[in-house]
C-alpha positions in Angstrom: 50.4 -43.2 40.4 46.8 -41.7 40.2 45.9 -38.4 42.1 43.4 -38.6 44.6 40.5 -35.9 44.2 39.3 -34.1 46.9 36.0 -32.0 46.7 36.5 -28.1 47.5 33.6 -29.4 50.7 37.1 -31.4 51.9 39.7 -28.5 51.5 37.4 -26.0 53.1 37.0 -28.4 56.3 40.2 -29.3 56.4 41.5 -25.6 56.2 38.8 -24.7 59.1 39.8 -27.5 61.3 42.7 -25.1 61.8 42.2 -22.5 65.2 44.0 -19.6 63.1 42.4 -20.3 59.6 39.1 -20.6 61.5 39.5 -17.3 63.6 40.5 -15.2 59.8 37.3 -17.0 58.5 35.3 -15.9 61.1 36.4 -12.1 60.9 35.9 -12.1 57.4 31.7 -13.9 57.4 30.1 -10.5 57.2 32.3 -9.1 53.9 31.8 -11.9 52.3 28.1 -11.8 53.0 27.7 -8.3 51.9 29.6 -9.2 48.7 26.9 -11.8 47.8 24.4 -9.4 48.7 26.0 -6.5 46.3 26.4 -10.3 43.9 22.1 -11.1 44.2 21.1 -7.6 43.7 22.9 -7.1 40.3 21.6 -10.5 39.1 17.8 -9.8 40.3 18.2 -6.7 38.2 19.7 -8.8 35.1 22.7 -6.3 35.2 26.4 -7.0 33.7 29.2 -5.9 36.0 29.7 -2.8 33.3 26.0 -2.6 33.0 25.5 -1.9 37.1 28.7 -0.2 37.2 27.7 2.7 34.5 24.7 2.9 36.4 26.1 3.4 39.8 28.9 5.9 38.3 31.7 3.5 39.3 34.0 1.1 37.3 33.5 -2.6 36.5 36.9 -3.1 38.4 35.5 -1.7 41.6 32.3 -4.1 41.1 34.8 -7.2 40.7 36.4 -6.1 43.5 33.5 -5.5 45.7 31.4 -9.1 44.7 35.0 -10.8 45.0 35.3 -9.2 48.5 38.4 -7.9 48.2 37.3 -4.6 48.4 35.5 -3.1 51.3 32.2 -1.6 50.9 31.3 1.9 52.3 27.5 2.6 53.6 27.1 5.3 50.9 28.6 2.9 47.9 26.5 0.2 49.4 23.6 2.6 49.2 24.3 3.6 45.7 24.7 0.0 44.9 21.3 -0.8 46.3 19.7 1.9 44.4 20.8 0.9 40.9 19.4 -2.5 41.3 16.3 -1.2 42.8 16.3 -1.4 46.1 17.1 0.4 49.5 19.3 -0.2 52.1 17.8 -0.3 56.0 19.9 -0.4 59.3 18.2 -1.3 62.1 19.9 -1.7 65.8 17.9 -3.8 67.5 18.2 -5.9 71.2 20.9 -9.0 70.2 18.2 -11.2 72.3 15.1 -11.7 74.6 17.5 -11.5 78.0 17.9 -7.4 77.0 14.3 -6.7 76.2 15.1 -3.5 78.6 16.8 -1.9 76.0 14.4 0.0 73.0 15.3 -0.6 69.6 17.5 2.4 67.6 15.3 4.5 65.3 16.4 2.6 61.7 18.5 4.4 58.8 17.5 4.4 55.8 20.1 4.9 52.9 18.8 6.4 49.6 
């Protein structure tokens, strides 16, 4: 008997044809975004894990964990993050759509 392969594409949309694996998915989109983030900045600077670590002052470990998503990020490791591979974080709180133009935008933060 031959085993039937099935393309990660499959188990993914089989998994997430399920209400409760769907709902856990759902929660977890914005980690998991951030981790790819952390994951794009360290390759546009052509840094290691250990590389960006030593620069940031944290352990390879904790970068693993980070760009793996099993570790949440804080706003001032994110920052630190940011500024090793050159960049800067910005928070802006904005209207979520045209129907509450009435409300002004939140001044922005930026991290550094």
């Amino acid at each position: 008997m031959t085993a039937k392969m099935i393309s990660l594409d499959q188990v993914k949309k089989r998994a997430l044809s399920k209400p409760e694996v769907l709902k856990e998915y759902e929660a977890l989109r914005t980690e998991f975004q951030i981790a790819r983030m952390v994951i794009a900045m360290r390759q546009a600077a052509k840094l290691t894990q250990q590389e960006f670590a030593d620069k940031v002052g944290i352990k390879q470990s904790q970068i693993a964990r980070l760009e793996t998503g099993k570790q949440l990020l804080r706003l001032d490791t994110l920052a630190a993050l940011a500024a090793g591979a050159g960049y800067k974080v910005e928070i802006t709180i904005e209207p979520q759509d045209d129907d509450r133009a009435e409300l002004p935008a939140i001044e922005s933060l930026i991290l550094r």
